[in-house]
N, C-alpha and C positions, 0 to 999 in steps of 0.2 A: 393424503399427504403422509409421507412416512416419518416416523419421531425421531427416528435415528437422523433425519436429515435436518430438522430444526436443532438438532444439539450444540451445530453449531454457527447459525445460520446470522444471530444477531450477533457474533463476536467478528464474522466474515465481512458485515455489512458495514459495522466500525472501521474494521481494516481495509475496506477498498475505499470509504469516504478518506480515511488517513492518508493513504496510497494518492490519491487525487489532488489532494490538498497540497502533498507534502511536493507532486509532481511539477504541478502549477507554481509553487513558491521557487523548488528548485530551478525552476526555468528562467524565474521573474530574477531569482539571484545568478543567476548562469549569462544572463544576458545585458544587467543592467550593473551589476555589481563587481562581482569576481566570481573568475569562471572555475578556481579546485573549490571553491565552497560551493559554488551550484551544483558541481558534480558528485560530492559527497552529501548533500540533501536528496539530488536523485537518486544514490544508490542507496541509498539510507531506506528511499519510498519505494524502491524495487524490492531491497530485502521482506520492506513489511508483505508484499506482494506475493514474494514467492512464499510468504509465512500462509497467507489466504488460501495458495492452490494447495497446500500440502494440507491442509481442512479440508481444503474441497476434495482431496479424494478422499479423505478419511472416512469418507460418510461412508 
């Protein structure tokens, strides 16, 4: 396994359980609640998302 690839492998792993999380709620709020606050939690868990692939090529 390459160490350059673990550098950043536990911050990624935090970031897509966050991304999931934050997916799931904005849904549960998009659908049950009010639908610009669902939509600003999901774009909220896309940003963190696209924070992930931009690590992931970093490696």
């Amino acid at each position: 396994m390459n160490s350059n690839k673990d550098r950043f492998f536990k911050i990624r792993n935090i970031l897509n359980s966050i991304f999931i999380l934050g997916a799931i709620a904005g849904m549960i709020v998009y659908f049950y609640m009010n639908e610009s606050i669902g939509a600003i939690i999901i774009f909220a868990a896309m940003a963190l998302k696209l924070v992930e692939c931009c690590l992931r090529m970093m490696r």
